[in-house]
C-alpha positions in Angstrom: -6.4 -7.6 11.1 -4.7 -4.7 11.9 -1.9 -6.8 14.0 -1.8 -9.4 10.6 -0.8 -5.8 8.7 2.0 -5.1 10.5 3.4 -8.3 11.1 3.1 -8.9 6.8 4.7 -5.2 6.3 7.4 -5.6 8.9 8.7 -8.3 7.5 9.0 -6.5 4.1 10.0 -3.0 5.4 14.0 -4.1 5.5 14.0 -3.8 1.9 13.1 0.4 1.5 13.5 1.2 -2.1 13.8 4.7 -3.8 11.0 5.3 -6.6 11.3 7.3 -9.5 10.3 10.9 -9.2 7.5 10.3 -11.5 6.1 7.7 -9.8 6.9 9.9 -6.3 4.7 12.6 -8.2 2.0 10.0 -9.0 2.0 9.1 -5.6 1.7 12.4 -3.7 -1.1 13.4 -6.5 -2.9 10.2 -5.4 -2.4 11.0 -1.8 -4.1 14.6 -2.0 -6.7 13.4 -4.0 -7.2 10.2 -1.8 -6.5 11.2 2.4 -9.9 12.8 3.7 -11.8 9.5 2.1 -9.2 7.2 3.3 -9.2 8.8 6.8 -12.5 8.5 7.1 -12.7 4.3 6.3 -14.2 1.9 8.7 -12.3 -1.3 8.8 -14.3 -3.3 6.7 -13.6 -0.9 4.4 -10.1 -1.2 4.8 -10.0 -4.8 4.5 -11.9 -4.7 1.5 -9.2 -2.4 0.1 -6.8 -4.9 1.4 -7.9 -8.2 -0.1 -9.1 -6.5 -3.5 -5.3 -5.3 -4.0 -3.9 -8.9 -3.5 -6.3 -10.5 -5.2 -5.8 -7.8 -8.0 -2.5 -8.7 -7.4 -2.0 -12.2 -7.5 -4.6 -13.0 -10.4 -2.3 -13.8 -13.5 -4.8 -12.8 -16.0 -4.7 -9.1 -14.5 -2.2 -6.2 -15.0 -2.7 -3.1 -13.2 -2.0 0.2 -14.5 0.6 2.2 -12.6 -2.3 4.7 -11.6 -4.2 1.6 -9.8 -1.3 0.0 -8.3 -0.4 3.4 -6.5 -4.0 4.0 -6.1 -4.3 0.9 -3.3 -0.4 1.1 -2.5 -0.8 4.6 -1.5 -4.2 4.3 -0.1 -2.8 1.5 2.0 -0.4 3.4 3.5 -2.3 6.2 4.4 -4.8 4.0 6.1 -1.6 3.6 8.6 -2.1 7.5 9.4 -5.5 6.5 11.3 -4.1 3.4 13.0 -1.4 5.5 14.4 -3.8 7.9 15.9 -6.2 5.1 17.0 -3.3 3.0 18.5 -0.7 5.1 19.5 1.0 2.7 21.0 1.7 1.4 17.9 2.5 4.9 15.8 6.0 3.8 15.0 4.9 0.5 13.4 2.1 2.5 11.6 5.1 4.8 10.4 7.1 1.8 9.0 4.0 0.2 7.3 3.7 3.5 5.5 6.7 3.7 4.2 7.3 0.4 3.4 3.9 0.8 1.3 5.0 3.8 -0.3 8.2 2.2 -1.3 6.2 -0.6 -3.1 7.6 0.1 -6.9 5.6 -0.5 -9.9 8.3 -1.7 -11.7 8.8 -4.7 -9.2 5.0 -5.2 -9.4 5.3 -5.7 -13.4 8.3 -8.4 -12.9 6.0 -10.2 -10.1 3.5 -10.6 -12.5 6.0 -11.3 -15.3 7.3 -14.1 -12.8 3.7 -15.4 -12.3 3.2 -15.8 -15.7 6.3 -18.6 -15.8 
């Protein structure tokens, strides 16, 4: 699973974007409120996380609010804090994943689905 992550987020990391500092706020405020729990997930956790975000995601009939899209974006990323520390090895990947999750914008999110309405 955890190989599947970074080979999906790797491919996606060349294209870094800068968020609003709103959203940047929303972000860190989800982060705080959301590390020690996310930390502390077993895989299956994680991969329940995972798939409820894409499917979220890719379900036409849905819309997320900008508080649950960071919510699993940033909880996503900061999942890559614990692989990093249980694969070190691999902490530089875990590093790009976060930030390629962290650069996932809201407003792109609301054209996908805009797109997937067509």
């Amino acid at each position: 699973m955890c190989t599947l992550i970074f080979m999906i987020n790797n491919n996606a990391y060349a294209q870094n974007k800068k968020l609003s500092v709103d959203d940047q706020l929303l972000q860190d405020s989800i982060y705080k409120s959301n590390k020690k729990k996310v930390l502390n997930f077993s895989m299956k956790e994680f991969d329940s996380l995972f798939f409820e975000y894409f499917s979220s995601k890719n379900n036409p009939d849905l819309i997320l609010s900008k508080t649950e899209f960071y919510t699993y974006t940033v909880q996503i990323a900061t999942f890559s804090d614990r692989l990093a520390k249980l694969y070190p090895d691999q902490k530089e990947v875990a590093e790009q994943n976060k930030e390629k999750w962290l650069s996932e914008s809201y407003e792109e999110y609301l054209d996908y689905k805009a797109n997937q309405k067509k």
